[in-house]
C-alpha positions in Angstrom: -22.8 -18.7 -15.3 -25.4 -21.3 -16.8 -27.9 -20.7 -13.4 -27.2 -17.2 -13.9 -30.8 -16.8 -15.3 -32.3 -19.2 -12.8 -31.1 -16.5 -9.8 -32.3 -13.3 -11.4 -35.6 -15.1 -12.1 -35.0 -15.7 -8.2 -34.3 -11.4 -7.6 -37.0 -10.5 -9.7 -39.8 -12.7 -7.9 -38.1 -11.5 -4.2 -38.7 -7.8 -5.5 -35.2 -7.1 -4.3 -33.7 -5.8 -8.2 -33.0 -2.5 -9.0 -34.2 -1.6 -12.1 -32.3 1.5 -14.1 -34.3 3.6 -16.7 -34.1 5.3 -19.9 -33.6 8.8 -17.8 -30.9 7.5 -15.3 -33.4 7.4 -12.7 -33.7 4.3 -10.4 -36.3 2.7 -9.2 -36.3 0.1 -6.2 -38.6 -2.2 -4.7 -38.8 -1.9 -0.5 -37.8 -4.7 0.1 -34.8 -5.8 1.8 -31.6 -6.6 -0.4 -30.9 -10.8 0.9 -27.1 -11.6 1.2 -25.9 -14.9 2.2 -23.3 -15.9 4.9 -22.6 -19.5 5.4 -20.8 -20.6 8.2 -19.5 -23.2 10.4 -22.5 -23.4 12.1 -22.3 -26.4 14.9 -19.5 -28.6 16.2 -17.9 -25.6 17.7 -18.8 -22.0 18.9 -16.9 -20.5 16.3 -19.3 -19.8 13.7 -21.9 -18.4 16.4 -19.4 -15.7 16.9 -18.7 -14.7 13.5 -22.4 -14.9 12.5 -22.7 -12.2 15.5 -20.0 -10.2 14.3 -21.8 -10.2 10.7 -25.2 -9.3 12.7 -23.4 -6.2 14.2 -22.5 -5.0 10.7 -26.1 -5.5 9.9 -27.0 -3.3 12.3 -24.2 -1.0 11.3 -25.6 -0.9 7.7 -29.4 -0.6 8.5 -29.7 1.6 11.4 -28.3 5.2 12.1 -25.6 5.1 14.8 -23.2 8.1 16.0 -19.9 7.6 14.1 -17.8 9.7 11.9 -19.0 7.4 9.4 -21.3 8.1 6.4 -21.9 4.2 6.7 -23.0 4.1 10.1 -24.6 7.4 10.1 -27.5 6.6 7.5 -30.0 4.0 7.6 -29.5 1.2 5.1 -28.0 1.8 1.6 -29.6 2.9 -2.1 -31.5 5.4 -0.6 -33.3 3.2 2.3 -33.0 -0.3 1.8 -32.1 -2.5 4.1 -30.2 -5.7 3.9 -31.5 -8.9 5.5 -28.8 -11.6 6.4 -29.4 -15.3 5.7 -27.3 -17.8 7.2 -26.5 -21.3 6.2 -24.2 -23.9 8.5 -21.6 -25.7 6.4 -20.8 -28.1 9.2 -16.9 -27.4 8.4 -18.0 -30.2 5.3 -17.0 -28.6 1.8 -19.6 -30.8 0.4 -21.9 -29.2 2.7 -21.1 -25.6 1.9 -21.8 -26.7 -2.0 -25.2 -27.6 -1.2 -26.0 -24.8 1.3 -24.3 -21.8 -0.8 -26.4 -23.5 -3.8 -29.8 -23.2 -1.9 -28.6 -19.6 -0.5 -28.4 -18.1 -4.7 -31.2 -19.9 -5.3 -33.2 -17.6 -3.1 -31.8 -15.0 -4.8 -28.4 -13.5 -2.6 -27.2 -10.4 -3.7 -23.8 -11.3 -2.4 -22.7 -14.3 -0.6 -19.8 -14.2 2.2 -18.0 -16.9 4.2 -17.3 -19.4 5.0 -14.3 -19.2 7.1 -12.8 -22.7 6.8 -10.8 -22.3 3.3 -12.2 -25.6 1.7 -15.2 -24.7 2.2 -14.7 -21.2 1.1 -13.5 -22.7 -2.2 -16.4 -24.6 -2.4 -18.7 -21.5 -2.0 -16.9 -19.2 -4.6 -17.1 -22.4 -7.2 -20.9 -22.3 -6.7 -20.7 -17.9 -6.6 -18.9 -18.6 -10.2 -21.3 -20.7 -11.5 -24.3 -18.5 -11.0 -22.6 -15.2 -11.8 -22.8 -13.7 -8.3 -19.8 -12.0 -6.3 -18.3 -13.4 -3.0 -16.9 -11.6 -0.1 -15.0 -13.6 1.6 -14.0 -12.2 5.6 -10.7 -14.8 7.4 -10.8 -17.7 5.1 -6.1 -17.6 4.9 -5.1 -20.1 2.2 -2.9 -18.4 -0.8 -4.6 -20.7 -2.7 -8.1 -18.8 -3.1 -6.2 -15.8 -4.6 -3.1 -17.1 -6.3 -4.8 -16.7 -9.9 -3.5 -20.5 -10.5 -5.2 -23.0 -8.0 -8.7 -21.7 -8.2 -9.9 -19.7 -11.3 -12.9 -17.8 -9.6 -12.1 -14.7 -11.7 -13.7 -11.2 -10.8 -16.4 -13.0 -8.3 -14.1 -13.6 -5.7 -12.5 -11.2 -3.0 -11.1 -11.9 0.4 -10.8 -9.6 3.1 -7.8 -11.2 5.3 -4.7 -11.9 4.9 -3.2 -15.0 3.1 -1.1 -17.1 4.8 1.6 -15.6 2.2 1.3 -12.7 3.3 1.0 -13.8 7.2 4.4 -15.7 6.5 6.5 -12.8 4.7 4.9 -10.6 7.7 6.0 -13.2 10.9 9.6 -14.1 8.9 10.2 -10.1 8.6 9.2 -10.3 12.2 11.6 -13.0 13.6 14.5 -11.2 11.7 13.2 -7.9 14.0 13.7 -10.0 17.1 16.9 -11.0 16.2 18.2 -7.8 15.1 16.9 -5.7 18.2 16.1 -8.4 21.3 19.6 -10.4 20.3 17.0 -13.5 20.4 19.2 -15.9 18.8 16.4 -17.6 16.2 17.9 -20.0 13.7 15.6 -22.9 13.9 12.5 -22.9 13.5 9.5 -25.5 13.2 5.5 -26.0 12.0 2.8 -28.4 13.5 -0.1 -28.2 10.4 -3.5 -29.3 10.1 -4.0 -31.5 7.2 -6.3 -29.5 5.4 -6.4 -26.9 3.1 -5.3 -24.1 5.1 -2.3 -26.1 6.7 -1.6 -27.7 3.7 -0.9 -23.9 1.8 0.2 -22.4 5.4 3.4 -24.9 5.6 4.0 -24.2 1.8 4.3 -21.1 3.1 6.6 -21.1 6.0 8.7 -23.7 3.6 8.8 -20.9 1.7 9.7 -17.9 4.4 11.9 -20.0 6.1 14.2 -21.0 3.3 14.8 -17.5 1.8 14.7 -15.8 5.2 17.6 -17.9 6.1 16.4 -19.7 8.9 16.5 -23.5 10.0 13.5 -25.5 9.3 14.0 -28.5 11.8 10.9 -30.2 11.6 7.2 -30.5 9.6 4.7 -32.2 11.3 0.9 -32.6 10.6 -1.9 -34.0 12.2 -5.3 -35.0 11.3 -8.5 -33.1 11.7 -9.9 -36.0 14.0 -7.4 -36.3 16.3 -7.9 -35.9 19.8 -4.7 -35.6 21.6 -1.1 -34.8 19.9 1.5 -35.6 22.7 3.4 -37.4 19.9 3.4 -34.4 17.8 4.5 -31.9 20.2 7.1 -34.3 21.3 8.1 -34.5 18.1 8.3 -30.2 17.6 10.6 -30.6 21.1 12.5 -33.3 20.2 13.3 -31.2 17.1 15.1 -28.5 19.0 13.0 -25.9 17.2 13.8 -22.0 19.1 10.4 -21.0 17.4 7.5 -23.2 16.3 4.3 -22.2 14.1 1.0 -23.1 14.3 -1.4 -23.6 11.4 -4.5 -24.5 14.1 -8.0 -24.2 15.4 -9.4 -23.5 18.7 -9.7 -27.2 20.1 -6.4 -28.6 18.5 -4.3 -25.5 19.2 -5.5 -25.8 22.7 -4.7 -29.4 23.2 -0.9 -28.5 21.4 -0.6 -26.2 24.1 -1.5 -28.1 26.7 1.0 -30.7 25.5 3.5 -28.6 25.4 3.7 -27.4 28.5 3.4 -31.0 30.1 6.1 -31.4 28.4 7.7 -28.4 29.8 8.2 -27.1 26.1 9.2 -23.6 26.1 10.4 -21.8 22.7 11.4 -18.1 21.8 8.1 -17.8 20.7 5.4 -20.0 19.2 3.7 -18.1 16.1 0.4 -18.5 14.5 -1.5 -18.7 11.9 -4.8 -17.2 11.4 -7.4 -19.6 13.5 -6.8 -20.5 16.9 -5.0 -17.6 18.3 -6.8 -15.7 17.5 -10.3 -16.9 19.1 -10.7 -15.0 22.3 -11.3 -17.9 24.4 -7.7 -19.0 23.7 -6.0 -15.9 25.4 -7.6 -17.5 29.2 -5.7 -21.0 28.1 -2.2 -19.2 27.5 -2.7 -17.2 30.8 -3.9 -20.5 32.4 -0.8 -22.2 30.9 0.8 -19.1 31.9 2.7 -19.1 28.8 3.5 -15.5 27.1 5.1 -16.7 24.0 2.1 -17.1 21.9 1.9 -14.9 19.0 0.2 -14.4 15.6 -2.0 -12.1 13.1 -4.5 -10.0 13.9 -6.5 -7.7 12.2 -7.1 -5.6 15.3 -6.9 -6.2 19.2 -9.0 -4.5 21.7 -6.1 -2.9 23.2 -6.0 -0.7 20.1 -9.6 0.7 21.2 -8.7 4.1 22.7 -6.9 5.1 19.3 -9.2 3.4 16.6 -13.1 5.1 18.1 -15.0 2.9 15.1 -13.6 -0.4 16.2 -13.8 0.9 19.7 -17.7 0.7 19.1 -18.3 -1.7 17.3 -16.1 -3.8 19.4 -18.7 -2.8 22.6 -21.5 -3.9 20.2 -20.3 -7.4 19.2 -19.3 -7.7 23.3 -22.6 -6.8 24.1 -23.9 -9.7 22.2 -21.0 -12.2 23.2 -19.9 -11.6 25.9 -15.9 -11.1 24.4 -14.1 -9.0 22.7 -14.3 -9.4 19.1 -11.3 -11.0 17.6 -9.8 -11.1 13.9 -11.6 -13.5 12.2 -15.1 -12.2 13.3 -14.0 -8.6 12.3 -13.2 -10.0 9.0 -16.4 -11.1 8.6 -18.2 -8.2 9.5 -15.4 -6.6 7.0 -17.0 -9.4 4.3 -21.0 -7.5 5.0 -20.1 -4.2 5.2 -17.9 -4.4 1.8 -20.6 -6.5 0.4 -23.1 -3.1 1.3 -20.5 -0.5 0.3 -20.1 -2.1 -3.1 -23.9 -2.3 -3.6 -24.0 1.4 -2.9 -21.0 2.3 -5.2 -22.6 0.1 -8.1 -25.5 1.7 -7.4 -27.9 -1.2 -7.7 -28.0 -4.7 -6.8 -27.0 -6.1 -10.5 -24.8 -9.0 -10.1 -21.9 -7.5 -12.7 -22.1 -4.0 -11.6 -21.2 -5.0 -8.1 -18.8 -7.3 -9.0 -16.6 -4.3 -11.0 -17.7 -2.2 -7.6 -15.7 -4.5 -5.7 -12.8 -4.4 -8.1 -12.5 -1.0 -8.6 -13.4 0.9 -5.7 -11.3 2.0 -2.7 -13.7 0.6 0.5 -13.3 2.9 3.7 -12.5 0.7 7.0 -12.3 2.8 9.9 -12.3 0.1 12.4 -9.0 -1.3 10.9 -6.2 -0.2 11.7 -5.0 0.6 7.7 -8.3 2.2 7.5 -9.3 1.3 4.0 -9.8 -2.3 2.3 -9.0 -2.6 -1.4 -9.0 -6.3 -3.5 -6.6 -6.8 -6.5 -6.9 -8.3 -9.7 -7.0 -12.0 -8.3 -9.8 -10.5 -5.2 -6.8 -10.4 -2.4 -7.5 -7.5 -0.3 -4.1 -5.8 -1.1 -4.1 -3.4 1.6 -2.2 -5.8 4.7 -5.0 -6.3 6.8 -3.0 -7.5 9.7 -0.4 -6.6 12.0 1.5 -9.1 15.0 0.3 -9.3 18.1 1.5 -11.4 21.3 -0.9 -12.5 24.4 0.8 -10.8 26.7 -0.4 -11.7 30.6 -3.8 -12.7 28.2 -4.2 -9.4 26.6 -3.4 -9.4 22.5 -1.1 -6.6 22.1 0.5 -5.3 19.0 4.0 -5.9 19.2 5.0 -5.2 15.2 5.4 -3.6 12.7 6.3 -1.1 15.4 4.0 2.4 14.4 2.0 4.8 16.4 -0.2 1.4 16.9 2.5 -0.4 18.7 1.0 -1.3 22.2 3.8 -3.2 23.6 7.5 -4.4 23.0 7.6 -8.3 22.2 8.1 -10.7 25.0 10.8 -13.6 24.6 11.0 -16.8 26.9 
């Protein structure tokens, strides 16, 4: 909180405060209202397309656009004002995002959002803390940001996905299912992990799941962020006899696992995964290349659900128009992490650092383009509301395959 003062001197000069008078009556500068995203930036395309997903709710929020959605409908929040996104690139470096999340509240950020690898999500909030300014955080998975013991962020912090607690109670619950209605015969199962902080805290997890679920676990095996092939490792998940495997995984690694795998002629029940990898849109062509249908994992909407959810339908054609893909979870997440941002502005009434943070606490954020249709954090800033469901590239197409519900769009697939 000590550079609390230095960042409102910051507002003030941008002309972007609020100011509330005797009367009630508010008064606000035209300018726009700044909040900060940073990002993983370069070394992969990743962050490119969750900075356009974030640009799509930009547009969402500032223009006027024919949805049932009060949001969507007006132009901009607080009567008018718009809000003007600044990026920063964290380089996947938590040292990095300190620096660049500092320099972002400097210039004043209303909010600040990112920054989708975990470490550097933690290093974000820690600098969010120390000014006094609240963070939306959209896919970042580890537990560990919202476990009210690792981290002690407080009332600044809020993450929009699902926790990789959360996503391992949910894909246990789900192996059971399989068991119980397909007769697949799980019992052991096994993790490949980057050693990080998300698969650090996603094999904690699945330690976790696994033991009081019942099942096998048959093998743990991580893997450095610099490594540039892992046939030893998946030889190591096969030699392990696992019947199902999980991933905790980007883009390039989980790419190069599955590759290996299916060299190595490698082919499970089903191979589950974290939040990451699967669920960048480019990885659906490599499983359909591989032609391997037994990758599954958590999603916080598929585009095979856009005929029965019409707000994720278009903003899905807007981010696609921009792309060239269809948007996947972690880049609805972020946009999730702006429009909340601009929703709890609006409910607070004003841009005043502590009056949106209470905002974001105590209001009930409507999220028609997900699937539970609403987005609500808890006392420790976990979106409460499970912001994700299963789904299986099936013949490259993510379809939702559990918790079965009128948004079921096909049955699982088993090898």
């Amino acid at each position: 909180m000590k550079k609390l003062w230095k960042r409102l001197g910051a507002l003030a000069l941008a002309g972007a405060m609020v100011t509330t008078m005797a009367l009630g009556t508010t008064v606000k500068a035209a300018d726009d209202i700044p909040i900060g995203a940073v990002l993983p930036l370069t070394g992969s395309s990743t962050g490119e397309f969750l900075k356009a997903a974030m640009e799509v709710a930009e547009d969402i929020i500032n223009n006027s656009h024919d949805l049932d959605w009060d949001l969507a409908k007006n132009e901009g929040i607080l009567d008018g004002q718009k809000i003007a996104l600044q990026f920063a690139d964290h380089q996947a470096s938590a040292d990095v995002a300190t620096t660049e999340a500092a320099n972002l509240l400097d210039k004043g950020v209303a909010v600040i959002t990112g920054a989708y690898n975990s470490g550097c999500s933690a290093s974000v909030a820690t600098q969010a803390l120390e000014y006094g300014i609240p963070m939306v955080c959209g896919s970042s998975s580890s537990a560990s940001l919202t476990d009210g013991t690792t981290y002690t962020f407080g009332s600044i912090f809020n993450r929009v996905a699902a926790n990789d607690e959360q996503e391992s109670a949910e894909f246990f619950e789900y192996l059971k299912y399989l068991n119980e209605n397909y007769d697949a015969g799980i019992e052991k199962v096994a993790i490949a992990w980057i050693n990080n902080s998300y698969g650090i805290h996603a094999n904690e997890m699945f330690e976790k799941y696994a033991k009081e679920t019942g099942f096998e676990e048959v093998a743990s095996v991580s893997y450095e962020a610099s490594s540039t092939s892992f046939d030893t490792e998946a030889a190591q998940i096969v030699n392990s006899g696992a019947d199902v495997v999980f991933q905790a995984s980007y883009i390039g690694d989980l790419t190069l696992f599955a590759q290996a795998y299916s060299s190595l002629e490698f082919k499970p029940k089903a191979i589950i995964c974290y939040c990451g990898g699967f669920q960048d849109a480019s990885f659906a062509q490599v499983a359909m290349d591989l032609g391997a249908n037994n990758y599954a994992g958590g999603q916080a909407c598929t585009a095979q659900l856009a005929d029965k959810l019409p707000v994720f339908s278009y903003v899905n054609d807007l981010y696609k128009a921009k792309t060239g893909q269809d948007i996947d979870g972690p880049a609805l997440e972020e946009f999730a992490s702006v429009i909340v941002a601009a929703q709890a502005i609006q409910a607070a009434g004003s841009t005043d650092p502590e009056a949106v943070t209470a905002a974001l606490k105590s209001t009930e954020f409507e999220a028609p383009y997900l699937i539970t249709q609403k987005i609500q954090f808890d006392e420790n800033g976990q979106n409460s509301v499970m912001p994700a469901v299963v789904t299986q590239l099936i013949d490259g197409k993510y379809e939702d395959v559990y918790p079965i519900d009128d948004y079921t769009t096909h049955d699982p697939v088993l090898e």
